[in-house]
GUZA-82024 format. One record per residue (C-alpha): residue in three letters; x, y, z. Coordinates in Angstrom, 2 decimals. Layout:
<atoms>
+-----+---------+---------+---------+
!   r !      xx !      yy !      zz !
+-----+---------+---------+---------+
! ALA !       X !       Y !       Z !
...
+-----+---------+---------+---------+
</atoms>
This chain:
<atoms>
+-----+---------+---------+---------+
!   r !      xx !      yy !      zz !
+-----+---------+---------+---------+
! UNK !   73.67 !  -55.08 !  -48.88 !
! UNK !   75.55 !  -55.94 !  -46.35 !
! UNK !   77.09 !  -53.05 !  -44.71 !
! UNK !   81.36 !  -53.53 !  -44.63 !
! UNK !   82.85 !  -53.32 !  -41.07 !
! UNK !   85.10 !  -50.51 !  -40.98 !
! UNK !   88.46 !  -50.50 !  -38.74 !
! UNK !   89.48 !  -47.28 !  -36.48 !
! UNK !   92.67 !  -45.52 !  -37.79 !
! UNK !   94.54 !  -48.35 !  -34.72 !
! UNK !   93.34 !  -51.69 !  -36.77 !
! UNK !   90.10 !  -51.41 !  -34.10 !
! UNK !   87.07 !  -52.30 !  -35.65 !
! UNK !   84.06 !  -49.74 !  -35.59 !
! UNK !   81.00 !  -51.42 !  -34.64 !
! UNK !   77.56 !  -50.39 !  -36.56 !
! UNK !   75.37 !  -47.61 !  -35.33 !
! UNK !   71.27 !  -48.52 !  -34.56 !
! UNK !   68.83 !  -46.85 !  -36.34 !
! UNK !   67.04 !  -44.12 !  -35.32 !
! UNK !   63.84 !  -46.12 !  -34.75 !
! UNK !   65.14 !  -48.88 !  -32.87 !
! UNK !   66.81 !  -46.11 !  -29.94 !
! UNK !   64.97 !  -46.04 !  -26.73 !
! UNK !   65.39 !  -42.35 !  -26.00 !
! UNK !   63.75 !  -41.60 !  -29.24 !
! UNK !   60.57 !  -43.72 !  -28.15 !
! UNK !   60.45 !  -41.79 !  -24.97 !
! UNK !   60.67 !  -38.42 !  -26.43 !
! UNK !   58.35 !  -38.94 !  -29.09 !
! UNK !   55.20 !  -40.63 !  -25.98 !
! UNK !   56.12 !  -37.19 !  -23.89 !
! UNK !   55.46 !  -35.34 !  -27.10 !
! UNK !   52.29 !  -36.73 !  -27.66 !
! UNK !   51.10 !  -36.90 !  -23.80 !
! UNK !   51.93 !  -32.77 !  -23.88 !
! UNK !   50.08 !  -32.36 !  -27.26 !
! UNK !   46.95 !  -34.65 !  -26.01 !
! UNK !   46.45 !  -32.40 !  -22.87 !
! UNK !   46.60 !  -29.21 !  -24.50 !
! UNK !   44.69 !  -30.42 !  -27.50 !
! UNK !   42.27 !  -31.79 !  -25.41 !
! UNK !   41.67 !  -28.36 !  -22.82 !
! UNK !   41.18 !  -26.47 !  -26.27 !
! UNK !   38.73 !  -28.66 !  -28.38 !
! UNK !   36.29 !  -29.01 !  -25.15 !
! UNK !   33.69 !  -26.49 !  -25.32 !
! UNK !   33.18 !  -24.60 !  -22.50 !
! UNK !   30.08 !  -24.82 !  -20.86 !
! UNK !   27.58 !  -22.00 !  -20.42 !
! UNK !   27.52 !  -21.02 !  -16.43 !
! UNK !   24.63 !  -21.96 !  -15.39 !
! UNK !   21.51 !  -19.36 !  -14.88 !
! UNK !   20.94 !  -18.29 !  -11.44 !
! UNK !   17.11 !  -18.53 !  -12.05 !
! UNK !   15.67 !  -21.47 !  -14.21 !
! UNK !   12.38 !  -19.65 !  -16.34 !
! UNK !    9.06 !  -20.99 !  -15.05 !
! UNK !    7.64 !  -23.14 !  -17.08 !
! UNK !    3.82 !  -22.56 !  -18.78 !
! UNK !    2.05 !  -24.47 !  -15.62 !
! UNK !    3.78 !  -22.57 !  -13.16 !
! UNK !    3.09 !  -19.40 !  -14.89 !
! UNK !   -0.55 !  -20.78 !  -15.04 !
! UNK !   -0.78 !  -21.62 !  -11.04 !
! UNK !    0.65 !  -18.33 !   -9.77 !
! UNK !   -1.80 !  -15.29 !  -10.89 !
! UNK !   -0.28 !  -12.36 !  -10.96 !
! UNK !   -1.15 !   -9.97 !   -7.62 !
! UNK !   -2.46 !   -6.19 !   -8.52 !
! UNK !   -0.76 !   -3.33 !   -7.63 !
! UNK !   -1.03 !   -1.72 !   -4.33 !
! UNK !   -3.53 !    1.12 !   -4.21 !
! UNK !   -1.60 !    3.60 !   -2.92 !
! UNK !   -4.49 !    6.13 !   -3.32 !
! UNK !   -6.94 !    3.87 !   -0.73 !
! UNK !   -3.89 !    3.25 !    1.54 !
! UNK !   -3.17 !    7.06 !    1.61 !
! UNK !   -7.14 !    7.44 !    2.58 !
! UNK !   -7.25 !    4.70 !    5.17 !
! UNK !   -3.91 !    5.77 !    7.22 !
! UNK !   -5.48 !    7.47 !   10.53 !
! UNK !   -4.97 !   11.24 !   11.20 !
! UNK !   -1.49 !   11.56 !   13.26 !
! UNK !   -2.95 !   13.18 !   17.13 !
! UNK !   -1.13 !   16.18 !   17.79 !
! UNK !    1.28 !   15.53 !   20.52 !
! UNK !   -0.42 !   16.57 !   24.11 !
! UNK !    1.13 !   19.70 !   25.68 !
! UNK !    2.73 !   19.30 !   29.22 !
! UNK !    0.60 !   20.48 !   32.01 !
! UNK !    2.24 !   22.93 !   33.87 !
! UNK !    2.90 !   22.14 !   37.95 !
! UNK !    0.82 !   23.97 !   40.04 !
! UNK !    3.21 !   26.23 !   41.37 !
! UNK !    5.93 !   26.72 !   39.71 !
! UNK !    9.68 !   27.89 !   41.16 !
! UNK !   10.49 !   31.09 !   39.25 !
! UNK !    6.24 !   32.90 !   40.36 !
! UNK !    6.72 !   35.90 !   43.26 !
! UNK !    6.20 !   34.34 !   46.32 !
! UNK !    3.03 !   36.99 !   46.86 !
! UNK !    1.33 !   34.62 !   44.14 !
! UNK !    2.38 !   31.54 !   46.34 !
! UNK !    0.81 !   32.91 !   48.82 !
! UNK !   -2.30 !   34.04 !   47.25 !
! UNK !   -2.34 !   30.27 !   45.87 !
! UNK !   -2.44 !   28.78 !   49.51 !
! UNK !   -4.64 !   31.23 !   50.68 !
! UNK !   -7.49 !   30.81 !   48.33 !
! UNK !   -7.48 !   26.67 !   48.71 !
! UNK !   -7.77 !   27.31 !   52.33 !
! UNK !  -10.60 !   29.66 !   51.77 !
! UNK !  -12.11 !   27.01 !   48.95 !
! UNK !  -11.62 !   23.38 !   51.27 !
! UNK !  -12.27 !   24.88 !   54.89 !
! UNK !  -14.97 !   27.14 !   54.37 !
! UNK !  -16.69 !   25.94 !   51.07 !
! UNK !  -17.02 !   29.29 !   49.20 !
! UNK !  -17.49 !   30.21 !   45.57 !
! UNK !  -14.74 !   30.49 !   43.13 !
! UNK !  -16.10 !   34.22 !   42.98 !
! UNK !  -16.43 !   34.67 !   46.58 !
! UNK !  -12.95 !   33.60 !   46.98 !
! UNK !  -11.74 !   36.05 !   44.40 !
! UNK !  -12.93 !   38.65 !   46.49 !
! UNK !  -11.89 !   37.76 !   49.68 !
! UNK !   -8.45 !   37.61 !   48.16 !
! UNK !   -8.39 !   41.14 !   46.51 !
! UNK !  -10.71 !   42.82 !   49.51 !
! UNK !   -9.63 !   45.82 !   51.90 !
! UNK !  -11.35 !   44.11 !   54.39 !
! UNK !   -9.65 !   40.78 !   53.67 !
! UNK !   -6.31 !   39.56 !   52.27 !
! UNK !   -5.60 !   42.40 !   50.27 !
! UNK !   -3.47 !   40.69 !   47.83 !
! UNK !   -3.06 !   42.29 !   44.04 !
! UNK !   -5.71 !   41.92 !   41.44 !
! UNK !   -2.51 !   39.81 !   39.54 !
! UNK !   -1.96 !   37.60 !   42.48 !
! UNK !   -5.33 !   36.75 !   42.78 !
! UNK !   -6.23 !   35.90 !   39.16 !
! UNK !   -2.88 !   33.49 !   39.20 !
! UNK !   -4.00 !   32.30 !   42.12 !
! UNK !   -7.73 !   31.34 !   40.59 !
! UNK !   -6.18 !   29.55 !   37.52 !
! UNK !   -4.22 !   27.34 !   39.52 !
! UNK !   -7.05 !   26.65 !   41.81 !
! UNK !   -9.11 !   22.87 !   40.48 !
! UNK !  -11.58 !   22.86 !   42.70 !
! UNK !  -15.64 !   21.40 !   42.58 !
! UNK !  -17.58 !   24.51 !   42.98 !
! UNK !  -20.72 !   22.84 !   42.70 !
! UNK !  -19.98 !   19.97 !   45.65 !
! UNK !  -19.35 !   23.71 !   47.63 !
! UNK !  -22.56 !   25.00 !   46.84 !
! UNK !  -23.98 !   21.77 !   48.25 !
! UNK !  -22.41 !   22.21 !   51.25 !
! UNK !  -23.20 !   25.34 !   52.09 !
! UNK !  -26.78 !   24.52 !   50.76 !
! UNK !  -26.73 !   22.07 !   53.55 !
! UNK !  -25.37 !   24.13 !   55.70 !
! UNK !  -28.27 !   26.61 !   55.25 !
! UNK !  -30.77 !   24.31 !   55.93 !
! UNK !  -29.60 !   22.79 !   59.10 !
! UNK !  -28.55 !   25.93 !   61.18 !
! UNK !  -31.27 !   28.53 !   59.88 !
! UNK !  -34.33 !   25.98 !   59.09 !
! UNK !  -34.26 !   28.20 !   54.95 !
! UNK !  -36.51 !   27.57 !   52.27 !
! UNK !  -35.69 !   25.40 !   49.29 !
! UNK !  -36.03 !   28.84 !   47.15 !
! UNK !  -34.36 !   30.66 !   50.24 !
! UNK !  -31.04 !   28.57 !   49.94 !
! UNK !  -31.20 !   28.99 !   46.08 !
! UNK !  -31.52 !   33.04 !   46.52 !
! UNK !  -28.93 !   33.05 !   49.40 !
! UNK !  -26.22 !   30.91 !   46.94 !
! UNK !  -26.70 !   33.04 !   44.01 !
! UNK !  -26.77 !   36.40 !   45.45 !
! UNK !  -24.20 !   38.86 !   44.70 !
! UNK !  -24.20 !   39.71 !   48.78 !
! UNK !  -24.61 !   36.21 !   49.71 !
! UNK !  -22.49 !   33.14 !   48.18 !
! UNK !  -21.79 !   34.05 !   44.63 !
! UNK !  -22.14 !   30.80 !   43.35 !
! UNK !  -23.43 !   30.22 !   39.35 !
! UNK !  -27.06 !   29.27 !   39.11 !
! UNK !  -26.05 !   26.31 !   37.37 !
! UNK !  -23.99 !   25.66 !   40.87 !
! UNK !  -26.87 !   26.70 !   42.73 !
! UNK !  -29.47 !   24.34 !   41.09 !
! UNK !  -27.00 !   21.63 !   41.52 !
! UNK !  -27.09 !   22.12 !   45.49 !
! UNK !  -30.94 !   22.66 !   45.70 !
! UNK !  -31.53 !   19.35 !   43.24 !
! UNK !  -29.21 !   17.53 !   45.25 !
! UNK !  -29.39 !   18.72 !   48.90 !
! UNK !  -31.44 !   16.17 !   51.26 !
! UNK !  -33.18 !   18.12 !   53.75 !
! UNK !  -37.20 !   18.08 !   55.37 !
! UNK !  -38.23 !   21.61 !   54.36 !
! UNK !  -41.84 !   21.05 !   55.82 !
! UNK !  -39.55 !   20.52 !   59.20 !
! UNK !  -37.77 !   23.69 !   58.10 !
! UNK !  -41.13 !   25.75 !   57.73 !
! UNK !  -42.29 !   24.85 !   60.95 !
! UNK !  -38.37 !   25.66 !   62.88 !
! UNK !  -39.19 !   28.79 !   61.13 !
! UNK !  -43.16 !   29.53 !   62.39 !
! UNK !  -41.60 !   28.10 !   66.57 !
! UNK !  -39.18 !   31.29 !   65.89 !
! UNK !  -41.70 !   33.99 !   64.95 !
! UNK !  -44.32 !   32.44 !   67.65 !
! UNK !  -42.00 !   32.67 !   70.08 !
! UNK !  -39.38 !   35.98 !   69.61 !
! UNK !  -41.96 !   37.84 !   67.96 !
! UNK !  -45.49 !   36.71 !   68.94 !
! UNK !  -47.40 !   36.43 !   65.88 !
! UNK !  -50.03 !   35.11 !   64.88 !
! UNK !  -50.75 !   31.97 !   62.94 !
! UNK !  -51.95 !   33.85 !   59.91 !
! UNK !  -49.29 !   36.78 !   60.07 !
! UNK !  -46.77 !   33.47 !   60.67 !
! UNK !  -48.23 !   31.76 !   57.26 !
! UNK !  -47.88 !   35.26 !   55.22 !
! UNK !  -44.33 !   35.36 !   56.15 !
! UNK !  -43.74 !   32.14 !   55.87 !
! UNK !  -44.89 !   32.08 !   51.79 !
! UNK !  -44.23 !   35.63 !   51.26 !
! UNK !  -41.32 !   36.08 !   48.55 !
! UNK !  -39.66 !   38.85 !   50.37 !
! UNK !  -39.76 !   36.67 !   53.53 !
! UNK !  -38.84 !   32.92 !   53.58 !
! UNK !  -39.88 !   31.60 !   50.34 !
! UNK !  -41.69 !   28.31 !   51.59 !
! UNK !  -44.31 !   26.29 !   49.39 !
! UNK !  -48.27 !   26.79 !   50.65 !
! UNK !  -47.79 !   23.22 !   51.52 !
! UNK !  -45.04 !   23.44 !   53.75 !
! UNK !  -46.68 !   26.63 !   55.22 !
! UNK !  -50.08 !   24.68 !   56.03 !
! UNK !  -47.80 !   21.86 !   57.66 !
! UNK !  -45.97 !   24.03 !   59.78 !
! UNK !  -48.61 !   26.46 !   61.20 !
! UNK !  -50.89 !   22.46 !   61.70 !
! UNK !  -48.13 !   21.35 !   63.91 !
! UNK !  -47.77 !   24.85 !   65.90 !
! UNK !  -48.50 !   24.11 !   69.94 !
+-----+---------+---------+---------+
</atoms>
């Protein structure tokens, strides 16, 4: 049908109105509508995907090629670890600043007596604590003996050697004179030390010896020999004896 033109109220005629299919703005609604619904659709029906595993699984060969290691003995570990050494104590100085100065003293004293004139660790002890010496307390003396390091056998040999060049002794003479309590007052283990170790002509000695009795006393060759062997007189071998009285002028 064909649709009847209709005049405004002022004789003006009305012109038709488009259909709502044919209007521009309804085209361009209806593509924003579906542009909207595709996006959010589309974000929706996606399926997420699983994040990802930080660690793929090993497969069967790798679980094949890498043996499993044992477990730490911890028993044989515990057995092997090495004893911890107890820590070493601190030596303490050899004098120290809060001692009385008497035990100083004492100190000096006895490594002057020790150094200069080669004496026993004993005989030192007494010289320190003697009436007729230093006369320092029994107290002093023992502090001063503790502090003292000294090589009481390399004394011995000294005075050993000493022996033997200014009074011509016996091998068994020197030995006596070391370990006798009125002599040196050395140890016999000292003493052997000096007699094993002492370099000295004792057949030399022996005849020093039998020139002194010949001439200060006049004796005899014979009386010479007896005191020269005799164990209450000079303690020399029969060997060194025989040399000595052989060489007699």
């Amino acid at each position: 049908m064909e649709q009847q033109q209709q005049t405004a109220p002022a004789g003006k005629p009305i012109k038709p109105k488009k259909p709502l299919l044919k209007r521009f703005w309804f085209w361009v609604a209806v593509i924003v509508v579906v542009i909207i619904w595709t996006a959010n659709s589309g974000g929706k029906d996606q399926p997420q995907q699983a994040a990802a595993p930080q660690q793929q699984a090993a497969t069967p060969q790798q679980q094949t090629a890498a043996p499993q290691q044992p477990a730490a003995d911890t028993t044989s570990q515990k057995a092997e670890e090495p004893k911890k050494e107890e820590p070493r104590k601190a030596e303490p100085p050899k004098v120290e600043d809060n001692v009385p100065s008497e035990y100083k003293s004492a100190l000096k004293k006895a490594e002057s007596y020790a150094k200069s004139m080669s004496m026993s660790k004993n005989g030192v002890y007494d010289q320190l604590t003697s009436s007729f010496g230093e006369k320092f307390s029994a107290e002093a003396a023992e502090y001063a003996m503790s502090k003292l390091e000294f090589d009481w056998k390399e004394n011995a040999l000294k005075k050993a050697e000493s022996y033997s060049k200014s009074m011509h002794m016996s091998k068994k003479g020197i030995y006596d004179q070391l370990t006798s309590e009125h002599g040196e007052k050395f140890t016999k283990e000292e003493a052997q030390y000096a007699v094993d170790n002492i370099k000295a002509d004792f057949n030399a000695n022996a005849l020093e010896k039998a020139k002194n009795y010949q001439k200060s006393m006049s004796m005899s060759p014979e009386a010479i020999r007896d005191q020269l062997t005799s164990e209450y007189g000079e303690n020399f071998t029969a060997a060194e004896a025989d040399y000595a009285i052989k060489n007699l002028k």
